[in-house]
Each structure stands twice: as C-alpha cells, then as structure tokens.
N, C-alpha and C positions, 0 to 999 in steps of 0.2 A: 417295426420302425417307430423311435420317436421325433417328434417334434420337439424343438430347444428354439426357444424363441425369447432372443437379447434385439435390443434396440437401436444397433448400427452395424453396417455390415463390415469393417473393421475388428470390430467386437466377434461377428459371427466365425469369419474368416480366421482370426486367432484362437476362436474356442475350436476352430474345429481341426486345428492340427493335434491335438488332444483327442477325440472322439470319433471311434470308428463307424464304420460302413451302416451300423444300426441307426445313426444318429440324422434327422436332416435338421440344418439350423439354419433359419431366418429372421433376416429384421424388421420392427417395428417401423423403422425408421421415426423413435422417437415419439411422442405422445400418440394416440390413435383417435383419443379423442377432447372435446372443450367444450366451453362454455361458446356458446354463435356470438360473432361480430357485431351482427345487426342491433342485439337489443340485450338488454339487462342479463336476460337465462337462471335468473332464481328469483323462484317462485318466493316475494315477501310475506305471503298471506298464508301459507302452508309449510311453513317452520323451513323456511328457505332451501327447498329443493333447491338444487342446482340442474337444469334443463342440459344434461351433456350431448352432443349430438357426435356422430363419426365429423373429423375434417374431413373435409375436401377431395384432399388432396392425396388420405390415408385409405380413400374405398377401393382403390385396385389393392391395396397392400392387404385389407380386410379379406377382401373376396379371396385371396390366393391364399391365406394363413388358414380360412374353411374348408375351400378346397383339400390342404395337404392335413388338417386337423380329423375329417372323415375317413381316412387312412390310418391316423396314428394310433397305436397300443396306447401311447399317452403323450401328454403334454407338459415339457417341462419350459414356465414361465422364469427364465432366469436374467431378467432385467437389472440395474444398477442397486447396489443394497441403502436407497436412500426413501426418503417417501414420495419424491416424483416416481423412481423406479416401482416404487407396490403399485401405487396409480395404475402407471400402465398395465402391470401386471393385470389388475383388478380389472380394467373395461377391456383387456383381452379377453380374459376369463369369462367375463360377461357378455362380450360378441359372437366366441365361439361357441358359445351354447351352452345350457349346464348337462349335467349327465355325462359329460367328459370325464376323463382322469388327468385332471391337474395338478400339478407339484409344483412348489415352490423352489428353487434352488438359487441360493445366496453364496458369493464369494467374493471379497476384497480385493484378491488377484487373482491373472488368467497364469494360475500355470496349471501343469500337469496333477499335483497337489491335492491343490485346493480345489479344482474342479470333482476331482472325485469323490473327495469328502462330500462337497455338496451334493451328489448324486448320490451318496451310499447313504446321506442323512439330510434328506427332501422333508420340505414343511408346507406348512398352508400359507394362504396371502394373510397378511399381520393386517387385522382391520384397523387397529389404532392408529397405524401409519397412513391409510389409505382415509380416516378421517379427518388426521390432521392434514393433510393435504387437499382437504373437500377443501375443509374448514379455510384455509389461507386460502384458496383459488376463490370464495364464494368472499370474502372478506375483501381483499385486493379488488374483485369486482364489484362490491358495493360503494366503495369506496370512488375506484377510475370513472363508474357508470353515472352515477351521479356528482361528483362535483366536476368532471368537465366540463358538461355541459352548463353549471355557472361560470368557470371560467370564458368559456363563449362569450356567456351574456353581460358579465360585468367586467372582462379584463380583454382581450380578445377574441377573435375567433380561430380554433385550429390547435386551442389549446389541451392540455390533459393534466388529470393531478393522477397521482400513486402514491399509495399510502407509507413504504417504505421511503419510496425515492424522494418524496417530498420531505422529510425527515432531512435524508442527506442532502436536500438542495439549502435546507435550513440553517444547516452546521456548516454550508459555504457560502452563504451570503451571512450569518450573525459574524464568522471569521471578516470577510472583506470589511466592515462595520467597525468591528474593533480595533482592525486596521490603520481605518481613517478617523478613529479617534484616538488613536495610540500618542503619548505625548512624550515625544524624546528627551532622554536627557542626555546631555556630556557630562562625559567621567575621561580620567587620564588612566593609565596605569605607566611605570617607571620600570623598565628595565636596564640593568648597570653590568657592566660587561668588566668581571675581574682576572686578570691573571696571575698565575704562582712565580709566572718567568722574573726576574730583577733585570733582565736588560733591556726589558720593552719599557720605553719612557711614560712614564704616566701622562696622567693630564697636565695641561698647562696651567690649570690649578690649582696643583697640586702643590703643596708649600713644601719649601726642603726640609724643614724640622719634622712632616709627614715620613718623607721619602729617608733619612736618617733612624728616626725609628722603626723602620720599616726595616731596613739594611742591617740593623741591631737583633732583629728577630732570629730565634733559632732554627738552624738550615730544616728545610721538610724537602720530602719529593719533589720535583719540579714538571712542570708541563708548561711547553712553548705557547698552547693553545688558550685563550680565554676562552670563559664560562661564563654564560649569561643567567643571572639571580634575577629574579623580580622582587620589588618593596612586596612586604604582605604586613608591616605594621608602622609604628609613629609613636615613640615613648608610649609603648606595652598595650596600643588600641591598634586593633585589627583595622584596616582601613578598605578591606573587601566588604560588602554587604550585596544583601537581597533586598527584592520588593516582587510582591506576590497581586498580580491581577488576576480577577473573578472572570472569567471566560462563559463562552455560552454551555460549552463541554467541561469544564473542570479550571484549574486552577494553571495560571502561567506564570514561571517566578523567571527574572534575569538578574542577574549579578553585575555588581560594578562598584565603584569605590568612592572615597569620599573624598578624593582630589576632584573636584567639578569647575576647573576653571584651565585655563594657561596660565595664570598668574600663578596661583596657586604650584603648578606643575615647575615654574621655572621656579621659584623659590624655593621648592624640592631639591631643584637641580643642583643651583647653587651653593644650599648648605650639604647636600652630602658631598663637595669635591675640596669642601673641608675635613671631612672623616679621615679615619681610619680603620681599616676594613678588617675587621679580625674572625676566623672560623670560632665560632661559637658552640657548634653540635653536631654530630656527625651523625647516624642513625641507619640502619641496615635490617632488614627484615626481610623474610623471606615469604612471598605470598602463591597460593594453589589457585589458580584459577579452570572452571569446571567447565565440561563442554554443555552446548546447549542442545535441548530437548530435537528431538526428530522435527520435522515441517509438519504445521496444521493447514486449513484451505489457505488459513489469514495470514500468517508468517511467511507461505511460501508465494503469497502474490505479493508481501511486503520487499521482503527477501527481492524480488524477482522483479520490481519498483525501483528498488533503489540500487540496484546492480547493473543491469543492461536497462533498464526505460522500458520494462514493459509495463504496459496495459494492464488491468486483473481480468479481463476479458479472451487478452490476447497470452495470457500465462495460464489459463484454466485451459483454454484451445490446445495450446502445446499438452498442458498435462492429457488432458481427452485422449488425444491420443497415444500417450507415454502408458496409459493405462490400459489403451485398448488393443494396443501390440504388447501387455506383455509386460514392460519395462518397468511400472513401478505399481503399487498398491493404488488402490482407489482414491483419488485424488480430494474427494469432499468430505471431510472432515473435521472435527475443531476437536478429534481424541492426539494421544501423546500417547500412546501404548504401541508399543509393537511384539507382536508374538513372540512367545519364551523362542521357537524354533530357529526364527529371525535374529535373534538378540545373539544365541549362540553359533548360529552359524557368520555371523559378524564378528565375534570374537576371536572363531579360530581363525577367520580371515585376516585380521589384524597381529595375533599373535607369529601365523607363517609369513607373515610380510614385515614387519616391524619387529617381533622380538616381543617377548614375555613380558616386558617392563613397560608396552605400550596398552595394556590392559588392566585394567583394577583386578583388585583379591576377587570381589563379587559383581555380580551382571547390574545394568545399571534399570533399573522400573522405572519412569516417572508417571508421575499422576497431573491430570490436567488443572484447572485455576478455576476452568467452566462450570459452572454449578451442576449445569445439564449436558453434561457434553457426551459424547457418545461413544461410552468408554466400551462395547462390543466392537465397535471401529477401530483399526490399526492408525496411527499416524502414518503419513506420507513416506513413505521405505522403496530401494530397488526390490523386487520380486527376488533377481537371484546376485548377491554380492559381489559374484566375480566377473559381473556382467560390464564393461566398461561404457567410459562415454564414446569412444571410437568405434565400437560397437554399433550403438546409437548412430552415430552419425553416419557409418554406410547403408543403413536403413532407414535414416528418418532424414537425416539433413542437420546441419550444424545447428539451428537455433533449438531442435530438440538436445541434441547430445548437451548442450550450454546449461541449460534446464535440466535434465536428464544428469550431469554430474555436478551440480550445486544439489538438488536433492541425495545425491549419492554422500559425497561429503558432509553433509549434514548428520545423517543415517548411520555413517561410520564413526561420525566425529565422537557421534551419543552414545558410543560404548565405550570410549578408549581413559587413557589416565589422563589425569591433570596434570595441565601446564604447568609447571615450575619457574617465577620469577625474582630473581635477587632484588629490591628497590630500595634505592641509597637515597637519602634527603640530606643535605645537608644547607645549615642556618648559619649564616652571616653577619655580626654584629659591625653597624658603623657608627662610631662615636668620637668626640674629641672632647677637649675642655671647654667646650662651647655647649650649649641647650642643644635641644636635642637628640638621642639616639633610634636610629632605625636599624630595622630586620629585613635582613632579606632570603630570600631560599631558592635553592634548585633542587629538582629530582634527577634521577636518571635509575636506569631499571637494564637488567640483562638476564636474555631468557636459560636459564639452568639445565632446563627439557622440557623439551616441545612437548610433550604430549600427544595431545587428540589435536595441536595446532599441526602436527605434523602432514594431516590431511585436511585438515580447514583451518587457515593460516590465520585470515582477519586482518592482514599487513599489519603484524604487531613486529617492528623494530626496534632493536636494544639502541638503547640511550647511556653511553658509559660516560660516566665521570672521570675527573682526574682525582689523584690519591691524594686527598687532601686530610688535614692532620689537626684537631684540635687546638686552637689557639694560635695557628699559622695567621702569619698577616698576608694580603695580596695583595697587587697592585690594582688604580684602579684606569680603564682601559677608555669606555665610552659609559655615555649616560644616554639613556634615549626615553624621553618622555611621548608616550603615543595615544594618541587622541581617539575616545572613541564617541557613537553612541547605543544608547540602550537602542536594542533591535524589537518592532514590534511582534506580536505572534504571526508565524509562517503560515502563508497560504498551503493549503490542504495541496498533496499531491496522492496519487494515487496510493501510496504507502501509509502514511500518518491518515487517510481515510476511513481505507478499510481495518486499521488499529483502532481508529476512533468508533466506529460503527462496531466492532467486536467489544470493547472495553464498554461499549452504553448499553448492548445485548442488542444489539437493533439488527437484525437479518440474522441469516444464518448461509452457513458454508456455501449451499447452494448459489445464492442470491447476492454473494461480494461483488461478483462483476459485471453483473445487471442492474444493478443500482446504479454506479455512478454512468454505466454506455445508456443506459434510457435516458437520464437528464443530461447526458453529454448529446444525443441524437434528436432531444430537443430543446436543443439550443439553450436551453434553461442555463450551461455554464459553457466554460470554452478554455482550454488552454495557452497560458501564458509560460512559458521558460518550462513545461513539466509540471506545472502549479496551475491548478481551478482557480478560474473568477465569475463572476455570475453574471448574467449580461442582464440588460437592461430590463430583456422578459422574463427571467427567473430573480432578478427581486421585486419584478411587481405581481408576479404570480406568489411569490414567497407572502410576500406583503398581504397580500388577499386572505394567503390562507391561514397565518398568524393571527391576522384582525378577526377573523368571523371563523375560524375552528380552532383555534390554540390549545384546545385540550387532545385535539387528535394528530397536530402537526405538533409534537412534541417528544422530547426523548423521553420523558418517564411514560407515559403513554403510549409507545410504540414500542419500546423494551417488554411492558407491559404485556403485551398482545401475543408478543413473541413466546414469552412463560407461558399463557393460556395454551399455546399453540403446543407447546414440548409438553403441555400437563395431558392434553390430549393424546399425542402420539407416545406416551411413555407410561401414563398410570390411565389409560382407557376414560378419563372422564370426555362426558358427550357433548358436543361442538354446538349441535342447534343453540344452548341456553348461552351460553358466549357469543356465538353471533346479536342474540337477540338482545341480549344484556347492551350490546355496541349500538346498535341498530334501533333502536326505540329514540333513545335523545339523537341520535344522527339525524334522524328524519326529521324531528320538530327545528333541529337546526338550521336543517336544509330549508324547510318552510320559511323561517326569519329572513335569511339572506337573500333569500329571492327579491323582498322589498330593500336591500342595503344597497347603496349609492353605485357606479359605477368608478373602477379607477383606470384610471392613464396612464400608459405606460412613457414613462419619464422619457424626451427622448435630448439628442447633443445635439447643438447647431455648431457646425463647421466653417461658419464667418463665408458665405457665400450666398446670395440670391436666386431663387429661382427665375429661372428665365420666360417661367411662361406665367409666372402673376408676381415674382417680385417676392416674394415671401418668402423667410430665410430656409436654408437646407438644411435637412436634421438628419441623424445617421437611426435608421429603425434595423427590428433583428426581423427578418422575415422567417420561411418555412426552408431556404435556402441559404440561412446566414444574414451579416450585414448589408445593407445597401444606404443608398443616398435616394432622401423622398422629399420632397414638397411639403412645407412645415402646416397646409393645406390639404394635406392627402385625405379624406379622398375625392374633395372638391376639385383637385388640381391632379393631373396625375402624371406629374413630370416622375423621372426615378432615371436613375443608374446607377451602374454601381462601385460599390466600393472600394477604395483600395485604400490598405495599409503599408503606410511608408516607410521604411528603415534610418538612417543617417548611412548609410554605406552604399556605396556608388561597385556598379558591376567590373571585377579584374579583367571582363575579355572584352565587353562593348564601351562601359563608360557609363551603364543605362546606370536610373535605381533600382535599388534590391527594395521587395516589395514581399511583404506577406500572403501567402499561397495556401492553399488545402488541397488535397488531393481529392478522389471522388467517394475517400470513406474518411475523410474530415479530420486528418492529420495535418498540421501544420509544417513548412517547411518556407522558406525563403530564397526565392527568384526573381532572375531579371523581369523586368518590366519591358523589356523588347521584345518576348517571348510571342511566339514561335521562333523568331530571327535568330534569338539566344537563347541560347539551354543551360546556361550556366545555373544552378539550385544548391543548396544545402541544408543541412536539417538543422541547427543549430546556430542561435548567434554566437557563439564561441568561434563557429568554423565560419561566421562571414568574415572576422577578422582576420582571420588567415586566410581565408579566400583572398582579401582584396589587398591583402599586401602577395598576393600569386602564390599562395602555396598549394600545393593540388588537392580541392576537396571539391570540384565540380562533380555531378553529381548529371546524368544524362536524362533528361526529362521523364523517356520512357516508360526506365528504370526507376523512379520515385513515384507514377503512377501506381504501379504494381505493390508500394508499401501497403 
C-alpha cells in the first residue's frame, strides 16, 4: 500500500478515481503547520529561525497520516505544484519521520494523464521553493509582529500592518487623493448629422444658394439614413489633444479638445450651417485582429471582475475547485504556455467543429511579459476540450460552469485564426466663401470572418456605412454640440487592482486575492458602486506608515522583495542574508518611531449633539464597521449606530432604502423597516427600477446566504 497525501479532500477524492486499490489518499487539509499566534516565532538573534509548530487544529490529521504512514511501502507527497504546496509537503516529510520513502509527485491537472506521469517520474521536495516560502512567511511576519503593535500605540488599538497589503492599501488611498485634487476641465466636442437623401429638408439655416449647389451635384448612391461625423479639425489644426498626469502608479493621460467654452461651441455651430458639406476621402482597409493569450491567475480574476462582479477571492474559490474536480489546469499562475498536447488536441477540436479555415497554418506558442514567471506552469486551460460548461454545471452548479466556460473560451479562442475586419473612414470637408474650413469623420467597420471571435465574441458589432462617393455633397441634418468634462482617474476596483499590483510586481499569483479580502476585512477600505475607497482608518493607518517607513511601504521596495524572493526559489540563492539585509535598518527604525507623536484618526461630524454631554457626533470605523460616537469618546460613551441613507424611498412600504452588509460584508440596499420589509437589492442601478416597481426585490434570507 501507498500513501498519496494532497491537501483537500476534493483533490483526494478526484485523484482517486485514477488510482487503484494499492493507493490510500488523504488530506492535509491544507497547511499542517506555522508560525504560533502568540508571539513573534523567529528566532532574530540566530539567523531568523522560524519557530514552526503543528496547528491546532491539524494534530488529529498528523496523528492519522502516522498512523497509515507505519504501514506504507511509501509515501507519495503530492500537494499543489506551487511553494505553499513543497511547504506542506516539506513539514509533512518532516512530521512523519525520516527513514521513510518519500516521493515527490507534481501535476498541473488531475486527470488520468498526468497523474501517471507523475508517478512513473517522482522527485524529491525542491528545497528552493520550500525556502522561498520560509523566507516570505518569516518576512510577512517580521513585518505584521512588529509594527502592529505601533500602530496600537500611536494610531489605534486592534490595528495590524502587512507588508504586501499595506502597499495595496497605498495605491488606494494615493488614488482617492488624486481624486480630490483632480482639476476638471470643460471641453465640447460637435457632432453633425449628414445625409446623402435630397428630400429631407436641411436645416433652417441652411441658405438656398447652399441647397442649389447641392442639387447641382453629380447624382451618387443614396441613403434615407443620416450619418453622424464628428469635428476632428479647424483650418488644418487638430482640435483633439491630450494631457498626461503623474499618478502614484504610472502615468494618466485624458483626451479632449480645444472648444473649452459654449461660446465657443455655439459659434462652431453657427458657422458650419453656413458650409457646404462635401465627401472629401474615402479609405478602406482591411485589419487582422489576433486572439488573446490563455488566462494567467491575474487576467482570469480581472476577466472575472469585470464580467460577473466577482471578487479575486471569490474567482480563485470557484477556480479551487474547477481544479480540484478535474475541470481545468492549476489555477496559480502568471505562465501563458500550454502543453504542445493541449494546444493540439484544441486544434482538432476547432478544426471538426468549425472547419479548417478556423485554425492557422501553425500552432500558436506564446511567451509570458513576466520576467520570472513560471514558465514550467501551463496557463489556465480545460483539462479535457470537449468537456463543456453544462457539464460543469450538473456537477458543480452554475456560477462554476460561468467561470468554468469563460476560461474554456479563452483556451480555445488562443488557437484559432484571426478575426477578419473591413474598416471604412470616411472625411468630410465643410467649407464656403466665408473663413473657415472644418473636417469631419466617421468610421464604420464590418466583420469579414469571425475567427477565434467565433467562440469569444467580445460584442464586436459591424458598423456599416452608407456608400458614399468622393466628392459627393450632403445635406446637413442636426448639429449637436456636447458638453463634457475631463474625468478624473478611476477608483481602483477589483480588476484594475490586481492589474496594477501585477504590472508593479507586487505579490504574486498566490497572493492576488488576499491582499485586497485582508484590508477589505479590516476595514482599512470598503466598497462603493464595485470601486474601493479607504475609510477614515486606512488613511490614517496609510498616513503613519508613509511618514515613518516610506521606504518599506512603497512600490519599488515591495516589487523589490518579491525579486529577492523568486531569486531564492529559482536560482537557490539563501534567504537568511535577505532577511537580514531587511531587518537590520527595520529594527533601528522601529526604535525611532516608538518616540514619534501619536496620530488621530480624522473623524466626520454629522451636524448633531450628543445627548449625554452636548458634544458634536462624529461617525468613527470601529472593529465592526461605521458607527455614530460621542465627539468625547471615550470620556463619554454614548454610540449608536449608523445608517447610510439612499435618496430612494422603498416600492412596497414607502420606508427609506438604506445601505446594508450582509454578515460577510457585501454591500447591498434595504428597507429601513426591516424586519417588517424585505424588500433589498444589490445595486443602485436596480433601486431605480425597484422603486418605479419593477421586480428586483430580492427576499432577505436569500441575500444573507450571498
């Protein structure tokens, strides 16, 4: 008998429809062992041991893996192929005793396959990997263990820093910041609505000596329809421009034009309904557009962001287990390679479904962007091609199959041929015997062959033009001058996060959707519309940690660390002297600050009294969210709490809609009569149609359970 010991019972139970009657397989049920809660657990004074002890919770699981380990011919350690997975492997290894026979066995997916390869070609635990993961567990902890506990003493109590997370708390309050110094401007742009028709009456500005030249014109095609051109010049000067602000992550440019007034825009108005509107250039080309690369950990939580509102928390969960029934490759990642076997047996799948012409002459490789990235890793792929998402969903349930065929489409898309699209431009001269001539233009585009869009569409719809003729005159229909302004940079959402944190090297695959659920779980930020803002105690925690560590709460310096760390698990160099390289000015620092001021966290008076000393009411974040406290807290200790008001009144009671969280701190929008009323919804989009009665009540229960 052997022992095959993976890390969830899922995992086990899927490996072992594969592996017969010789085989028993059980779970770790995930790490076995850590660093203790209580206290530090590395040794500073002796090249930073790390003190790992069994959890808790993991010693019945230990005891039983001995138990069935005294029995086995051998032991094969087949945990996830990442360096949390050698970890476990390693204090398994280490628990059950040495003088065992241990094997390593590594595979990207469970199938039948791949498992046996792994078995007919077993390795030892990779100790680089199993350093690099000392090394970031003993670092993260030097880090949390000690400046917490400043935060305690200078900022509040209850509070905690992390070295990653504080980084991404950084890049969402410098965002909120730039925000609220962002300095709008108005710009117009002009769009003028022409048609080829002669019997739709122009405008009433139109002068008859226009509309007789016009009639003089040589007959072209016709179309009933107007076409809407936009101004893109002003006597031969472009009147689009840019302007490029210095961000705390990179560079933010917005476009807008050099009409900055209504004045301006209606004097536009007025001298083009003197023109004469003549087709100036026609232009046709024909453009390939290519599919994009397989899903990495980052793309498929971005992807899976901005599609359905997931989470990167709640899109790694679904993956977990997409990977551990089976259904797709190893979900942690930042490689783009998928196995030559994979790549063709997607081809002929494409080629017997689609036709020969839906596949290129050659297979398509790509190469990753990642300096380090882990190119022995497949990209995110189905396990088996013909495996569908209805599939999925009588075994998993619909929000996998969702998941489960957005990665499928992806997979397939990144072998097939290029889109084929026709794209027509045509320019528009308006000029008279009068000063001035303007340009104007439209596109339009129609798809030739779908390609690889054939299975991942993108909602790309053709835009046809009408058949319009060099030197053709048109009439002119509407003017419409539209008022904008410059938009400042977008609060961070889940998507443009983990982009941002990938693009500055800051974490890695593992770690995307623990970053932002640890400062989302401590209140450090909180969601608005699907967009982070930082609340009062993540920018005064931010603020502390800027002022008095700015070299370690920073992106080149955490990017930084992350390199050390891959240099570790990839070319074997040794971790103690990088710890300790970190660790020497840390600690003089930590000394300094201990003497530095105390700060306050900024709080909001709400225009009301307290009633038990008179002192205004301020809204504070506590360990449980907002409340309402005594601008004397904690000499006074009135409090209650708080509620977030809507502008929209409940369609069943009349009550207000009030802002809500559930009991894992989703936000959603309920009656304020509640219990009485259960009317809820997740979105202010859907309160307006709530409250003009269109059915999007939503049963209390049932929104717990989110």
């Amino acid at each position: 008998m052997k022992l095959v010991i993976v890390e969830s019972p899922t995992k086990a139970k899927t490996i072992g429809r594969f592996l017969g009657n010789d085989y028993v397989i059980r779970a770790s049920m995930g790490h076995v062992m850590d660093l203790p809660k209580s206290k530090l657990g590395v040794d500073v004074e002796h090249d930073f041991k790390p003190e790992f002890e069994i959890s808790a919770d993991k010693k019945k699981t230990i005891t039983e893996l001995k138990k069935l380990a005294k029995d086995a011919d051998g032991i094969i350690l087949a945990t996830d192929p990442d360096r949390e997975g050698e970890a476990i492997s390693a204090h398994i290894e280490e628990l059950l005793g040495k003088g065992k026979k241990f094997v390593r066995a590594t595979f990207h997916e469970i199938t039948q396959d791949a498992i046996e390869n792994a078995l007919k070609n077993p390795g030892v635990v990779n100790k680089q990997l199993v350093d690099a993961q000392t090394a970031r567990r003993v670092l993260d902890r030097l880090v949390g263990y000690k400046l917490s506990p400043l935060l305690w003493q200078k900022v509040r109590r209850g509070l905690s820093a992390g070295r990653v997370q504080s980084v991404a708390l950084r890049l969402i309050v410098e965002r909120e910041r730039e925000i609220q110094k962002f300095n709008k401007k108005e710009y117009w742009t002009i769009t003028i609505s022409l048609s080829q028709n002669l019997s739709v009456v122009a405008s009433e500005a139109k002068q008859s000596k226009i509309t007789n030249e016009i009639a003089a014109a040589p007959a072209a095609p016709r179309n009933d329809a107007s076409t809407d051109f936009e101004l893109i010049e002003i006597n031969g000067e472009k009147i689009e421009m840019s302007e490029t602000f210095k961000l705390y992550d990179g560079e933010y440019k917005v476009s807008l034009t050099n009409i900055n007034s209504k004045e301006a825009a209606d004097k536009i108005d007025a001298d083009l309904k003197t023109k004469i509107f003549t087709v100036s250039d026609i232009s046709q080309k024909e453009t390939k557009r290519s599919p994009q690369m397989p899903y990495t950990t980052s793309t498929l939580q971005q992807d899976a962001s901005r599609r359905f509102g997931l989470s990167g928390k709640r899109t790694m969960s679904l993956a977990q287990k997409l990977y551990e029934e089976g259904f797709i490759t190893y979900h942690r990642t930042d490689s783009v390679n998928m196995a030559t076997k994979a790549v063709f047996q997607i081809r002929d799948f494409v080629k017997k479904s689609f036709g020969e012409k839906y596949i290129p002459e050659k297979p398509r490789f790509y190469k990753t962007k990642q300096k380090l990235a882990q190119e022995a890793h497949e990209a995110i792929r189905p396990t088996n091609v013909s495996v569908s998402n209805e599939k999925v969903d009588q075994n998993l349930g619909p929000q996998y199959a969702k998941l489960y065929d957005m990665i499928w489409r992806r997979a397939v898309a990144s072998q097939m041929s290029d889109a084929i699209t026709q794209s027509t431009t045509v320019l528009v001269e308006a000029k008279s015997d009068q000063p001035n001539t303007y340009l104007l233009k439209t596109t339009g585009s129609v798809l030739l062959f779908d390609g690889f869009l054939k299975v991942n569409p993108f909602g790309l719809g053709d835009r046809k033009l009408p058949q319009f003729e060099s030197g053709e005159k048109l009439n002119l229909i509407q003017i419409t001058p539209i008022q904008h302004e410059t938009p400042p940079p977008p609060r961070y959402n889940d998507a443009s996060i983990v982009s941002s944190l990938e693009e500055e090297g800051i974490g890695r695959p593992s770690t995307y959707a623990t970053i932002i659920s640890v400062i989302e779980a401590r209140l450090y930020i909180e969601r608005l519309q699907g967009r982070f803002i930082p609340t009062s105690v993540g920018m005064a925690v931010n603020d502390f940690l800027v002022k008095n560590f700015s070299d370690i709460d920073d992106i080149p310096f955490t990017a930084n660390m992350e390199d050390e760390l891959d240099a570790i698990a990839n070319d074997g160099r040794p971790w103690v002297p990088m710890i300790r390289d970190f660790y020497t000015p840390f600690e003089k620092k930590l000394a300094i600050v201990k003497k530095a001021d105390r700060v306050e966290i900024p709080t909001e008076e709400i225009g009301e009294n307290c009633p038990k000393d008179g002192a205004p009411l301020v809204i504070r974040v506590g360990r449980f969210g907002k409340f309402i406290s005594c601008k004397n807290f904690p000499n006074c200790d009135y409090k209650r709490a708080y509620i977030e008001e809507t502008n929209f009144i409940c369609p069943k009671d009349g009550g207000k809609i009030i802002v809500r969280k559930t009991k894992k701190g989703r936000t959603f929008y309920g009656c304020s009569n509640y219990p009485k009323c259960d009317f809820a919804v997740w979105k202010l989009s859907d309160l307006k149609r709530g409250a003009e009665g269109e059915k999007t009540t939503k049963k209390r229960k049932s929104t717990s359970k989110k």
